[in-house]
C-alpha positions in Angstrom: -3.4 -2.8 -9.7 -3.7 -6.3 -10.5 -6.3 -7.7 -11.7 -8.5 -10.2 -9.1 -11.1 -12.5 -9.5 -14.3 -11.9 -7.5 -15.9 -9.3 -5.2 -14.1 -6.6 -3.2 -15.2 -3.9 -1.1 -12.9 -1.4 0.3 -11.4 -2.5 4.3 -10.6 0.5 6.3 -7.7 0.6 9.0 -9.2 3.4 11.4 -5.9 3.4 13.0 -4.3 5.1 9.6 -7.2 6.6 8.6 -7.0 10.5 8.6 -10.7 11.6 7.7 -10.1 13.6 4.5 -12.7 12.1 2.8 -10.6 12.0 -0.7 -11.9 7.9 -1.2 -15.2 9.0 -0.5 -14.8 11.9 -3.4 -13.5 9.7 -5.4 -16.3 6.9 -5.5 -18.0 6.7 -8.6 -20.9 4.5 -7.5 -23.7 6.0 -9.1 -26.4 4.8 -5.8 -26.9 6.9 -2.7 -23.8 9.2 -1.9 -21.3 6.7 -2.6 -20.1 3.3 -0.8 -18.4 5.2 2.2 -19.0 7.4 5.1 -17.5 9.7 7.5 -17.9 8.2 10.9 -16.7 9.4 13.8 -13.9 11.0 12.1 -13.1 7.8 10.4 -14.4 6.5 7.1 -16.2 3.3 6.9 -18.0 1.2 4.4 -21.5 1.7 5.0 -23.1 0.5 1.7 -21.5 -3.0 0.6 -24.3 -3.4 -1.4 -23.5 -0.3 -3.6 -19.9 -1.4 -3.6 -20.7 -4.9 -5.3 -22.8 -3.5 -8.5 -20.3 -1.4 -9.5 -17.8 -4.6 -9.8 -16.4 -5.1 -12.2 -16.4 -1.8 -13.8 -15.3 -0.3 -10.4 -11.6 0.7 -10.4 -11.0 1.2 -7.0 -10.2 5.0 -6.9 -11.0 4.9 -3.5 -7.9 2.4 -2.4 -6.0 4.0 -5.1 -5.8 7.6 -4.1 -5.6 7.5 -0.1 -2.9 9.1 0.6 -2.2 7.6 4.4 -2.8 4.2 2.2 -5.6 3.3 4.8 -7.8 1.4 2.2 -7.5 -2.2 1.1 -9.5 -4.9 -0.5 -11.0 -7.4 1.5 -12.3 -10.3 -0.4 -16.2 -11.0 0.3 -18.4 -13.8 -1.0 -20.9 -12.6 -3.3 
């Protein structure tokens, strides 16, 4: 991955994603169970918060290992 300059969290294409739950597995935010959630059979970022203090130690697993490539990184301001 290249490397980018300010915060990311992880943006979700619902239409793509299939519900395995492998990002969510992967997180390795040390707060409450992760940055993502199983929603309606979709996952969605439900802790931005979370997803900012792990940055920039955070290596994106999440994004990295979906395997319908439903994950991206959406800038935010910090």
């Amino acid at each position: 991955m290249v490397e980018k300059k300010g915060i990311y969290v992880p943006e979700i294409d619902i239409d793509t994603c299939m519900g395995c739950g492998l990002c969510q597995d992967s997180c390795n935010s040390v707060t409450s169970k992760q940055c993502l959630i199983l929603k309606n059979g979709v996952m969605c970022v439900f802790n931005e918060k979370a997803c900012k203090m792990q940055q920039p130690e955070c290596d994106f697993r999440c994004v990295k290992l979906c395997p319908t490539k439903a994950l991206s990184l959406a800038r935010i301001d910090a």
